[in-house]
Backbone as JSON, one array per atom type, in Angstrom:
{
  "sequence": "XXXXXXXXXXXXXXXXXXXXXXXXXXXXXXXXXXXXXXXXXXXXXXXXXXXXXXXXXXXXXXXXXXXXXXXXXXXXXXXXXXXXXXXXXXXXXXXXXXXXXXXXXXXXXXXXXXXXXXXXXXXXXXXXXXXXXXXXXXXXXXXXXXXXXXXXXXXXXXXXXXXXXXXXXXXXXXXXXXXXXXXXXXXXXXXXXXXXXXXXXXXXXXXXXXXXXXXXXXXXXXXXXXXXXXXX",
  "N": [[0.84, -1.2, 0.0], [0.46, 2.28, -0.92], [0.55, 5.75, 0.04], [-0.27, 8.79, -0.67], [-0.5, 11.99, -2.06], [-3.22, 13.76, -3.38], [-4.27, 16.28, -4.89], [-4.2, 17.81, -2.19], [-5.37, 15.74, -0.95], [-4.98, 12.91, 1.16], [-4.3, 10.12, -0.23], [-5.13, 6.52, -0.18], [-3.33, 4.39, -1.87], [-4.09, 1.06, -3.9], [-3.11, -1.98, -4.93], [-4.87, -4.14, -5.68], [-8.1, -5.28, -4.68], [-7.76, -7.09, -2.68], [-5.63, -6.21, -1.51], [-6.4, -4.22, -0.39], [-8.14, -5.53, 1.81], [-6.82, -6.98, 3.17], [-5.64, -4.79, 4.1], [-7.51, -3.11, 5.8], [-8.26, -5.21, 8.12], [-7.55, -4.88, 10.68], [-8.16, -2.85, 11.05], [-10.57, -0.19, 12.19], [-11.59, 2.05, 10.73], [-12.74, 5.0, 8.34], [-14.23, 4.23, 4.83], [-13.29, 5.64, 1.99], [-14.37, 6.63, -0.94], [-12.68, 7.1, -3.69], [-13.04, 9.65, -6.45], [-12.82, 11.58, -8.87], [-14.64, 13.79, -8.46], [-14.28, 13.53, -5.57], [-11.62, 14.68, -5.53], [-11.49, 17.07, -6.39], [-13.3, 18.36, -4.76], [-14.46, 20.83, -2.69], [-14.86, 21.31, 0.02], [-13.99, 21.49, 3.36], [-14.74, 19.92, 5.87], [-15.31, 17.04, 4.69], [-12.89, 17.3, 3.23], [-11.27, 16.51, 5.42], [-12.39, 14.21, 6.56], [-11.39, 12.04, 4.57], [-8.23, 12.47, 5.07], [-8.12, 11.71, 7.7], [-8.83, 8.9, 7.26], [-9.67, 6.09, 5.48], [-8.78, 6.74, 2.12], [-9.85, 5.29, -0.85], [-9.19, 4.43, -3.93], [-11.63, 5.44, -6.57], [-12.22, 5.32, -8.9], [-11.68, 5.97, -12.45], [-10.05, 8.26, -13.7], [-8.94, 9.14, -10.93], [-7.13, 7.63, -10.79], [-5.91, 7.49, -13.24], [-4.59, 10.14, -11.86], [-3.16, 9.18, -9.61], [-1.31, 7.39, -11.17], [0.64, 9.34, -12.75], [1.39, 10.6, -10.34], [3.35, 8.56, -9.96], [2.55, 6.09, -8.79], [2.63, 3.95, -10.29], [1.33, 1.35, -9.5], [-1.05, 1.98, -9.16], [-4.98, 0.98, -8.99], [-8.51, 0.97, -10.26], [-10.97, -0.02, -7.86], [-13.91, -0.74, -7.3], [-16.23, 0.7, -5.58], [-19.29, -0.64, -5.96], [-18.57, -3.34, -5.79], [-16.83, -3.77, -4.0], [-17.53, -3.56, -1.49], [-19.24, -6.13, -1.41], [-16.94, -7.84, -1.83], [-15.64, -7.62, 0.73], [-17.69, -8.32, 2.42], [-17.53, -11.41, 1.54], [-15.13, -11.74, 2.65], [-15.41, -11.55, 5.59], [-17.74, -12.53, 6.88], [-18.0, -14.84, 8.33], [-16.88, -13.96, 10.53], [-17.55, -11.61, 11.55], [-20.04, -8.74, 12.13], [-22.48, -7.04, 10.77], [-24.18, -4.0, 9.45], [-26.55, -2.32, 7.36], [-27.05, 0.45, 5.84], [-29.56, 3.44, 4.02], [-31.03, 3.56, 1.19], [-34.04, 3.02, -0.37], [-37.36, 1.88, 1.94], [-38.23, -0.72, 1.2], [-35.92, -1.3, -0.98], [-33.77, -1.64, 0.66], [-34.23, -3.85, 2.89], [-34.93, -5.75, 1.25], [-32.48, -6.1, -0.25], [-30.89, -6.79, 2.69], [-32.59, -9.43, 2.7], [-31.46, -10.91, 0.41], [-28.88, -10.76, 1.04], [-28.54, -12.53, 3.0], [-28.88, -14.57, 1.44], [-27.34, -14.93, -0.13], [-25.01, -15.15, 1.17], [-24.99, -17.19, 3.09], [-25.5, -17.59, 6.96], [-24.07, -14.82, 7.52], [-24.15, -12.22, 9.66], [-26.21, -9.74, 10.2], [-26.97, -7.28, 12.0], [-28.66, -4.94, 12.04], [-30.82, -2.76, 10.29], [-32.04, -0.39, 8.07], [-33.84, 2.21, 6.94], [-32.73, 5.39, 4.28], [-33.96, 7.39, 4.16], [-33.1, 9.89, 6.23], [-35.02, 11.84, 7.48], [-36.1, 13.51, 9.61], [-35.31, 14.13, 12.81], [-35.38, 12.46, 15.06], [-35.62, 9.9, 13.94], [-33.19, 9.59, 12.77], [-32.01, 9.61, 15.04], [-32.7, 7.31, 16.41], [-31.18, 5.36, 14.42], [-29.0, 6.24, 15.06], [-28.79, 5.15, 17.97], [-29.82, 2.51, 17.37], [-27.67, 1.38, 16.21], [-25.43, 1.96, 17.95], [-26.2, 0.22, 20.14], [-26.01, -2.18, 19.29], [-23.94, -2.9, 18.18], [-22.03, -3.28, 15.62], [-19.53, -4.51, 13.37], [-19.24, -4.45, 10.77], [-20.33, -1.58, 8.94], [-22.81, 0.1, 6.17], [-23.1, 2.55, 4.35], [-25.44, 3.46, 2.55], [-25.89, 6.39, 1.07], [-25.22, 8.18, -0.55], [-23.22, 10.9, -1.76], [-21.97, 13.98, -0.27], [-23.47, 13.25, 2.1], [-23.59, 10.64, 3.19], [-20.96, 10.2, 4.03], [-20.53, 12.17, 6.1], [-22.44, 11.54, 7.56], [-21.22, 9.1, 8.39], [-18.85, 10.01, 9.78], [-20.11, 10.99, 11.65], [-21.33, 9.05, 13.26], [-18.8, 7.56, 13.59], [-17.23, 8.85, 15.8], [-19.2, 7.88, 17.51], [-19.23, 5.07, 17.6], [-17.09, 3.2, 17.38], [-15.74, 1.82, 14.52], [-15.59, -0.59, 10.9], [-16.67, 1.92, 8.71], [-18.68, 2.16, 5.57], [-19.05, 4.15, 2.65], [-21.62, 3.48, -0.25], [-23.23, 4.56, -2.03], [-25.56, 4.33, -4.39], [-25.33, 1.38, -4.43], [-27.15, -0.47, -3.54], [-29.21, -0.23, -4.82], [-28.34, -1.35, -7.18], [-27.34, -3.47, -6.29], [-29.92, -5.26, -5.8], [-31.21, -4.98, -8.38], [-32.64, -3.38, -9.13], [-31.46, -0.94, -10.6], [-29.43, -0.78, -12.99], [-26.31, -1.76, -13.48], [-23.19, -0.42, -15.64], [-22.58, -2.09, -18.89], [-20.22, -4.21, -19.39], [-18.18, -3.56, -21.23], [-18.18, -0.8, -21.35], [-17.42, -0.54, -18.63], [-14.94, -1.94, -18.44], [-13.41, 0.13, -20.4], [-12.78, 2.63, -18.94], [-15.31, 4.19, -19.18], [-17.68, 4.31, -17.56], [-18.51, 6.28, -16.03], [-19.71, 7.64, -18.45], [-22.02, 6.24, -19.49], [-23.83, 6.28, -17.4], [-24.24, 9.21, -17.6], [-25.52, 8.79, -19.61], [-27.87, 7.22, -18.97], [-28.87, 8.63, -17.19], [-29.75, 11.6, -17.25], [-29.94, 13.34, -15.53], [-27.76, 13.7, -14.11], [-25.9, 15.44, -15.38], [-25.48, 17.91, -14.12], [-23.94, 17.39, -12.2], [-21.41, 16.13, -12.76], [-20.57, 17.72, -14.38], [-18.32, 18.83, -13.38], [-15.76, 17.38, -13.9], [-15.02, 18.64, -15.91], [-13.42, 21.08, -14.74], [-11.55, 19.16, -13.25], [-10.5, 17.53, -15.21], [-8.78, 19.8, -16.46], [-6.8, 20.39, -14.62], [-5.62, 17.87, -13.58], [-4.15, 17.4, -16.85], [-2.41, 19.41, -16.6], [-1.26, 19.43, -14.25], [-2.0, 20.53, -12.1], [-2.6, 18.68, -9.67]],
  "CA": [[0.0, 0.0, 0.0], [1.54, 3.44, -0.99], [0.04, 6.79, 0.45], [0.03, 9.97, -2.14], [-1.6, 13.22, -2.06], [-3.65, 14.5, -4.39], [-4.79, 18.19, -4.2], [-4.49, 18.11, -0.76], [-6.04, 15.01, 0.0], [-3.97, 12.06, 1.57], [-5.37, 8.37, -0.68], [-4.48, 5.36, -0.21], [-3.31, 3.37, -3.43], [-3.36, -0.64, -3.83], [-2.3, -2.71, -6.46], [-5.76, -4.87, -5.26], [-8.89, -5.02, -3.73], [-7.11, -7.8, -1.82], [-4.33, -6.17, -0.94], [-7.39, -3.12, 0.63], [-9.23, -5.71, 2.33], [-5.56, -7.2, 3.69], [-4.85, -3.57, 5.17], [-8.39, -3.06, 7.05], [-8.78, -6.2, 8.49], [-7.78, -4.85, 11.79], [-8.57, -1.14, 11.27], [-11.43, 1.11, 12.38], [-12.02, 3.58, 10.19], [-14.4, 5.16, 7.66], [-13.33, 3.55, 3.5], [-14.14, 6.65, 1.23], [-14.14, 5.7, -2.22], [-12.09, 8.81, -3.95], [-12.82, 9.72, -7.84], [-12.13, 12.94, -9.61], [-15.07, 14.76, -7.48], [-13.95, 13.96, -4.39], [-10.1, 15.02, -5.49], [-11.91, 18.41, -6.54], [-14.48, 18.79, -3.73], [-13.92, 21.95, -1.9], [-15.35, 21.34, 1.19], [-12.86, 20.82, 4.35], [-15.04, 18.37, 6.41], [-15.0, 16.21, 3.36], [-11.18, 16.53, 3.37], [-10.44, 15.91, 7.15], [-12.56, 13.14, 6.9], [-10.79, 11.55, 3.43], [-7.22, 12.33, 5.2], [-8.02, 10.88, 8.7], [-9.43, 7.85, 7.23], [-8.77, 5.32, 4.13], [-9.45, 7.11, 1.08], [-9.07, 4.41, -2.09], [-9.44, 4.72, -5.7], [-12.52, 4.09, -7.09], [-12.34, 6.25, -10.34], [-10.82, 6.26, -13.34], [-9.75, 9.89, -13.19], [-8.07, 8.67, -9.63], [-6.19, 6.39, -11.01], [-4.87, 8.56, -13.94], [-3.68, 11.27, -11.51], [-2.11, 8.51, -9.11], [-0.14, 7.15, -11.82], [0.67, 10.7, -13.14], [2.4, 11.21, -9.47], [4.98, 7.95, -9.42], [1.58, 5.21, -8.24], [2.02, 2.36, -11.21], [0.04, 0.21, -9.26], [-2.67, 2.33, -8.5], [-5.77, 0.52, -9.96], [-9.79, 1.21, -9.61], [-11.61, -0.46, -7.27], [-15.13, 0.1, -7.47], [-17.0, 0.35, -4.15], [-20.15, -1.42, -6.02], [-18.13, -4.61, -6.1], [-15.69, -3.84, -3.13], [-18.58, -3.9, -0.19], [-19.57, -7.66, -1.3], [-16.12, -8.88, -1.39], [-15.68, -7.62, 1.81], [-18.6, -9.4, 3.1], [-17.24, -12.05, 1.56], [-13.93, -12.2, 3.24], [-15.1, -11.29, 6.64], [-19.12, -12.59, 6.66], [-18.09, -15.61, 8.72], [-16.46, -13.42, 11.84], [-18.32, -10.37, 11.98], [-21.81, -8.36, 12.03], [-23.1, -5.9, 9.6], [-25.28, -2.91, 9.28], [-27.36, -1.0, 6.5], [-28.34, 1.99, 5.83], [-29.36, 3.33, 2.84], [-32.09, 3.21, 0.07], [-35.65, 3.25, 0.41], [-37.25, 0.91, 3.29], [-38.07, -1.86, 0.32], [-34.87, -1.66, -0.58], [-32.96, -1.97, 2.44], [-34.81, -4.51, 3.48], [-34.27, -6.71, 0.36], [-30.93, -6.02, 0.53], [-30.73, -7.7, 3.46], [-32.78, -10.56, 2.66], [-30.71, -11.63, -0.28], [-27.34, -10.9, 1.65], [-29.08, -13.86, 4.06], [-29.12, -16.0, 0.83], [-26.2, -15.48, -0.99], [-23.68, -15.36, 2.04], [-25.7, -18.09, 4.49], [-24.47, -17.45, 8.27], [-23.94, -13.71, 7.81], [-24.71, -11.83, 10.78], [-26.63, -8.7, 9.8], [-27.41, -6.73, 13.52], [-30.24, -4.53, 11.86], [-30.63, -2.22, 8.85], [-32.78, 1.11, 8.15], [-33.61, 3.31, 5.0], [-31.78, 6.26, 4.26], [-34.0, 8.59, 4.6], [-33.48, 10.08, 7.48], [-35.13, 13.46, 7.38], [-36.53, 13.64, 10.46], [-33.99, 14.07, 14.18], [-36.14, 11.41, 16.1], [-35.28, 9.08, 12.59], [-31.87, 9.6, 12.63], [-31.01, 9.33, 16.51], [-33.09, 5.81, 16.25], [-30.61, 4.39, 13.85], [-27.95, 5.96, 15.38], [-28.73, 4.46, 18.92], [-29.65, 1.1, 17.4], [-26.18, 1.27, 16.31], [-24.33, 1.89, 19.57], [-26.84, -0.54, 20.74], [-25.9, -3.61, 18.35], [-22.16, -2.64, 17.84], [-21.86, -3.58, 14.72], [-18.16, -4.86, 13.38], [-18.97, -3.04, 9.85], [-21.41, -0.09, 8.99], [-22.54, 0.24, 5.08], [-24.08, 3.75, 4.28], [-25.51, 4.63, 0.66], [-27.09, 7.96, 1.19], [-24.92, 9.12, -1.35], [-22.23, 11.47, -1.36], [-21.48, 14.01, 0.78], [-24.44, 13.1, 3.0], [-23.07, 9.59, 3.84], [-19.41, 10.61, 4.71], [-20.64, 13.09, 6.77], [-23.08, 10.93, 8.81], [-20.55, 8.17, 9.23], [-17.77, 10.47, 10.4], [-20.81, 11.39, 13.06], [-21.61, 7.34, 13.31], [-17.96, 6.91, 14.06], [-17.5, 8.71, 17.04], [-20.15, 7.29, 18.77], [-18.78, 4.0, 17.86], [-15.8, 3.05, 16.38], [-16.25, 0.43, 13.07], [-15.55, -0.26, 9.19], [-17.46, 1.95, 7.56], [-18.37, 2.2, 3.75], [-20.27, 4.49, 2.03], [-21.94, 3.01, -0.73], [-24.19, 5.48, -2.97], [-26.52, 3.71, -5.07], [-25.19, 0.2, -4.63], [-28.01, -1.26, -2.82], [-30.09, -0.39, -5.55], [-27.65, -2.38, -8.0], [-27.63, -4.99, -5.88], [-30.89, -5.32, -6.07], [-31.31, -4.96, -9.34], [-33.43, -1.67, -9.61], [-30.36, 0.09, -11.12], [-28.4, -1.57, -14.12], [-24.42, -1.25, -13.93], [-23.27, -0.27, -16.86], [-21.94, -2.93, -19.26], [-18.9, -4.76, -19.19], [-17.34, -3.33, -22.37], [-18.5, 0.64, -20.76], [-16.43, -0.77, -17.46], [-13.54, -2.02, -19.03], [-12.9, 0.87, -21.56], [-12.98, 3.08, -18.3], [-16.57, 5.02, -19.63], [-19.12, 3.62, -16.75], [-19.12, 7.32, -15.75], [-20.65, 8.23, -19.41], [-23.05, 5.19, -19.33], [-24.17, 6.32, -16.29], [-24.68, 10.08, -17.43], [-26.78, 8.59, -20.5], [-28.82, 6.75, -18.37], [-29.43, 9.91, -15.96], [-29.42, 12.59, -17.96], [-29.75, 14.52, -14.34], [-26.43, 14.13, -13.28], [-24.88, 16.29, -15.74], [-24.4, 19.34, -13.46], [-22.84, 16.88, -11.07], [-20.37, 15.36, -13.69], [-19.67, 18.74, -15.21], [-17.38, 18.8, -12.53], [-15.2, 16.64, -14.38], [-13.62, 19.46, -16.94], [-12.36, 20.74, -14.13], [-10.95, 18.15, -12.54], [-9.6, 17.25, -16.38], [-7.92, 20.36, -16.74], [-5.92, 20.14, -13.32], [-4.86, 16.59, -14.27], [-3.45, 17.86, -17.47], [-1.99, 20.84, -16.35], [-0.06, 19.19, -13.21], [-2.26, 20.9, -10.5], [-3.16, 18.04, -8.26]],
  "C": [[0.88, 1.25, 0.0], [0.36, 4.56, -0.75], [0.23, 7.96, -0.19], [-1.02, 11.09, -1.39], [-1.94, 13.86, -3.22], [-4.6, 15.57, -4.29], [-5.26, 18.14, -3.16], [-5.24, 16.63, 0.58], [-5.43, 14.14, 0.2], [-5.0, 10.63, 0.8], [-4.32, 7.57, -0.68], [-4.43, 4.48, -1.54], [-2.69, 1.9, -3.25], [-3.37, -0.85, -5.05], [-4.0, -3.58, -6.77], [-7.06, -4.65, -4.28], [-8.64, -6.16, -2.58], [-6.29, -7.42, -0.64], [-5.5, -4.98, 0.31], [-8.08, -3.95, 1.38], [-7.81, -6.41, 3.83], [-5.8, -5.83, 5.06], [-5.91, -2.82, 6.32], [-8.95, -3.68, 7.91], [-8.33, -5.92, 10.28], [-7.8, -3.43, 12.0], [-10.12, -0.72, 11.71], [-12.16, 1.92, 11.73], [-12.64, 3.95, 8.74], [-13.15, 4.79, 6.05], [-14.51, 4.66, 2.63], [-13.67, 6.5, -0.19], [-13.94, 7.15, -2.95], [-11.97, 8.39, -5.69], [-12.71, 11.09, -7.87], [-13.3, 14.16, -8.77], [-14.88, 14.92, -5.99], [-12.88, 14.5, -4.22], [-11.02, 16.58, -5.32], [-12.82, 18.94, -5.53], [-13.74, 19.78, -2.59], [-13.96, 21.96, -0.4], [-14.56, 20.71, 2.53], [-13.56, 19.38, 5.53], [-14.72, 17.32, 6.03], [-13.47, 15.58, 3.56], [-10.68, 16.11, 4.04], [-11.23, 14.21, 7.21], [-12.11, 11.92, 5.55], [-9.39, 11.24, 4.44], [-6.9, 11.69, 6.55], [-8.55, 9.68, 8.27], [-8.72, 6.98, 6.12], [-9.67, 5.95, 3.04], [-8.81, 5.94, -0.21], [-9.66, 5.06, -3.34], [-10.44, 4.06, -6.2], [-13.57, 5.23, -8.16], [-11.62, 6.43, -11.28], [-9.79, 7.55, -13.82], [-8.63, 9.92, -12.02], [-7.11, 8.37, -10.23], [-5.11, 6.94, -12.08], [-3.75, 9.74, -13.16], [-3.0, 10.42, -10.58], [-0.93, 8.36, -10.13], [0.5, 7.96, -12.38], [2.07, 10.71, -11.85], [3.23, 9.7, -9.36], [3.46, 6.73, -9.27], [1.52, 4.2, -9.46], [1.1, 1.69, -10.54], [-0.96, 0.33, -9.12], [-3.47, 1.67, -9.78], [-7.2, 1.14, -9.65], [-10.0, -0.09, -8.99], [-13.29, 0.11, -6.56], [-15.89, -0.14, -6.11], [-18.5, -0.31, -4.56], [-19.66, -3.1, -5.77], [-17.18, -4.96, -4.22], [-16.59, -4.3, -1.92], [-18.83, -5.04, -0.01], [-18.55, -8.54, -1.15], [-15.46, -8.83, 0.17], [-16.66, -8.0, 2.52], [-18.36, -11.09, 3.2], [-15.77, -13.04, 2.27], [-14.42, -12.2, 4.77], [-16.47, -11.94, 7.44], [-19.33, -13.73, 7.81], [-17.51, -14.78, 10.73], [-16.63, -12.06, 12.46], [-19.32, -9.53, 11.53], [-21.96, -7.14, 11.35], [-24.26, -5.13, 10.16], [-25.23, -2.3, 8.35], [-28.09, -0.35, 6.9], [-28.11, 2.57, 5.02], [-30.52, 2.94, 1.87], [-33.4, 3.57, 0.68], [-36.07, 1.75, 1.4], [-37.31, -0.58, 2.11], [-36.93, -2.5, 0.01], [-33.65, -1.85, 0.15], [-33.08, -3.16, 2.47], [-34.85, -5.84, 2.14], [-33.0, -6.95, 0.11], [-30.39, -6.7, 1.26], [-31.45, -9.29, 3.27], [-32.04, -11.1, 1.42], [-29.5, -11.19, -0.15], [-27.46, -12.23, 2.51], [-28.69, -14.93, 2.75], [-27.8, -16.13, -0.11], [-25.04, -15.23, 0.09], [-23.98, -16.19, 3.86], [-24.73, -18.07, 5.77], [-24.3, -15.8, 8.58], [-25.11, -13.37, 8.91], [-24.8, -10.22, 10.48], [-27.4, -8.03, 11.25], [-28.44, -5.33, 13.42], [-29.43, -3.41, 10.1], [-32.13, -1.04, 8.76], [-32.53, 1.78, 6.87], [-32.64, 4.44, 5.23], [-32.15, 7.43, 4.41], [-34.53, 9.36, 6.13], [-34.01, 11.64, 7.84], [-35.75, 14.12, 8.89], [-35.25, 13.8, 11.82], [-34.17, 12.73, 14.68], [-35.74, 10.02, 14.85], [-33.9, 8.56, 12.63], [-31.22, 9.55, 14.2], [-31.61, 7.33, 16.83], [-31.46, 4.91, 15.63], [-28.96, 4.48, 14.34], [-27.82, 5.27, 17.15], [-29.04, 2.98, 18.6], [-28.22, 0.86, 17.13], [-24.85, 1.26, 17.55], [-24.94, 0.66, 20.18], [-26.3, -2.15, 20.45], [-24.41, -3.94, 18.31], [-21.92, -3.08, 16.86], [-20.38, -4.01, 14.14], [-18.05, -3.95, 12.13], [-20.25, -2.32, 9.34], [-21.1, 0.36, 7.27], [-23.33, 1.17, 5.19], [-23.88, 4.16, 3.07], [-26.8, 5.32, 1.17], [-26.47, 8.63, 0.15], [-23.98, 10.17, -0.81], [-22.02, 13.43, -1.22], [-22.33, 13.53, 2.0], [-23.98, 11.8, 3.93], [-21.43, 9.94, 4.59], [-19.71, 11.45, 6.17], [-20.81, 12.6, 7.96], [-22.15, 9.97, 9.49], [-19.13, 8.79, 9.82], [-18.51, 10.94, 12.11], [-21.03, 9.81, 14.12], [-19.87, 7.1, 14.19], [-16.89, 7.1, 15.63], [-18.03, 8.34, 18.24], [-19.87, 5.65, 18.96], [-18.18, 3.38, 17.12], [-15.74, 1.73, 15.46], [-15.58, 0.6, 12.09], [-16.67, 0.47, 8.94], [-17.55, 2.27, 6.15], [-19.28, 2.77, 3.05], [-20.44, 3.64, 0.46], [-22.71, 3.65, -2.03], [-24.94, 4.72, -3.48], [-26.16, 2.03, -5.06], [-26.09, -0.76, -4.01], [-28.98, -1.17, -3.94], [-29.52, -1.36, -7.4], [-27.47, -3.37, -7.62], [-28.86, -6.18, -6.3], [-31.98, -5.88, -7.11], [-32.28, -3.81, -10.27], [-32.59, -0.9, -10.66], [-29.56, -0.87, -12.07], [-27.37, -1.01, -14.2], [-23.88, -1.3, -15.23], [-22.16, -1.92, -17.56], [-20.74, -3.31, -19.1], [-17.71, -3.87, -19.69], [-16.93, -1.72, -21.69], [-17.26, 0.51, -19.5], [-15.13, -0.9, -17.97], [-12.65, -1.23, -19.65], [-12.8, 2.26, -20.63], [-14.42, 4.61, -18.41], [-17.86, 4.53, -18.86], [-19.74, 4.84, -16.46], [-20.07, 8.06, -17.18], [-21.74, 7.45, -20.09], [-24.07, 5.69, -18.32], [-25.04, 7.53, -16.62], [-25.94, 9.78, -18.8], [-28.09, 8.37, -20.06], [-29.44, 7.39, -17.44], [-28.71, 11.25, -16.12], [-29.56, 13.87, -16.73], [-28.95, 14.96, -13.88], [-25.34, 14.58, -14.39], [-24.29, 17.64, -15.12], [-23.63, 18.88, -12.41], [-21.66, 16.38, -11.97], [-19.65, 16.6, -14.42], [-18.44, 19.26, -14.49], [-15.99, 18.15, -12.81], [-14.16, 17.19, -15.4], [-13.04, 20.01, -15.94], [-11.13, 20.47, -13.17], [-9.75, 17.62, -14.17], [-8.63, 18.45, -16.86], [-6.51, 20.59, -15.63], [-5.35, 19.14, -13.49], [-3.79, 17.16, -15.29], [-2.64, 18.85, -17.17], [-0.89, 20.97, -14.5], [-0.49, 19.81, -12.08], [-2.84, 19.99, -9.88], [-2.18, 17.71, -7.22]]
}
C-alpha cells in the first residue's frame, strides 16, 4: 500500500482489492471511495474526513492522476463490487449494518445478503431517509446498541461521509459508504456494461442513463484540466 496526495487530499493506493481488504482487516475507520469529485471537492469536512481515514481509488480519473504522481500500481476499485467482497472475506467473523435506500430496498438487501452469504450476521438495517432528528437518533442508537463490526451507508455522497464520520465517534467500526449500490444490488439500477467498465466510460453510461447528473459530472472538466496541467 503506498500513500500519495492529491490536491491536498492524503489516498491510499493498492495494487488490489485484496491487498485493501488485507490492510483493514484490523482497522477502524471510515473507507471513502475517492474519484475525480472527491479530489476536486472543496469542502474541508470532506477533506479531514478523506485524510483521517482510508481514502481508495474508485475512479478512473483517480487512477490517472495517481499514476501521473509515481503510483504504477494504482488501480480502480469500485466500491459497487468492493462492499460484497468484503462481506465475503469477513461474513463468517463479523456483524453488519445497512443503511441506505428506500425501506423496500434496504430490506431486500438484506434478505438476499441472508441468501447469498448463508451465516452472515446482519445486527439490523434502516432506510436512508433520514429526514426527520427522532429518525436519525433511532438508527444511530440502534447502532451503539448492536455494535456492529462493519457499517454500510448509501445515502450518497457528501451526506453519507458526513453521517458516518458522526456514526464513528459514537462508535468506532468499518465503515463504507456506498451510494446507489443497494439499488444495483438489487437490481433496480443496471451497472453499466462490461465493455462501458472495461474501456474506463461507466461514468458516461451512467450520465446517459441519468441525464440529471450532468451538473454533477460537469465537474469533471475541471478536474480534467488540473490533471493535465499538473495541479493536483
Amino acid at each position: 500500500m503506498n500513500r500519495m496526495e492529491l490536491n491536498g487530499r492524503r489516498v491510499n493506493v493498492f495494487a488490489s482489492a485484496t491487498d485493501l481488504l488485507d490492510y483493514v482487516a484490523d482497522k477502524r475507520k471510515i473507507l471513502v471511495g475517492i474519484n475525480a469529485e472527491k479530489i476536486i471537492n472543496r469542502a474541508p469536512e470532506i477533506i479531514d474526513i478523506i485524510n483521517s481515514n482510508i481514502g481508495y481509488i474508485d475512479g478512473a480519473g483517480a487512477v490517472m492522476a495517481a499514476r501521473r504522481k509515481g503510483a504504477s500500481e494504482a488501480c480502480k476499485i469500485p466500491g459497487c463490487e468492493l462492499w460484497l467482497k468484503l462481506i465475503e472475506r469477513f461474513c463468517n467473523t463479523r456483524s453488519f449494518y445497512l443503511i441506505g435506500g428506500t425501506a423496500p430496498v434496504v430490506e431486500e438487501t438484506a434478505r438476499r445478503l441472508r441468501v447469498d452469504f448463508p451465516g452472515i450476521a446482519i445486527a439490523g438495517y434502516h432506510d436512508g431517509y433520514l429526514t426527520h432528528e427522532s429518525s436519525k437518533s433511532e438508527v444511530i442508537d440502534d447502532i451503539v446498541r448492536t455494535k456492529p463490526d462493519v457499517v454500510f451507508v448509501a445515502m450518497g455522497s457528501p451526506r453519507q461521509e458526513l453521517f458516518m464520520a458522526e456514526l464513528h465517534k459514537l462508535h468506532p467500526a468499518v465503515y463504507m459508504g456506498l451510494g446507489g449500490s443497494f439499488d444495483i444490488y438489487t437490481g433496480r439500477v443496471k451497472r453499466a456494461p462490461k465493455w462501458w467498465i472495461d474501456h474506463n466510460m461507466e461514468f458516461a453510461y451512467r450520465l446517459i442513463s441519468q441525464p440529471k447528473r450532468l451538473k454533477r459530472q460537469i465537474h469533471l472538466w475541471r478536474f480534467a484540466w488540473m490533471l493535465f496541467t499538473n495541479r493536483l
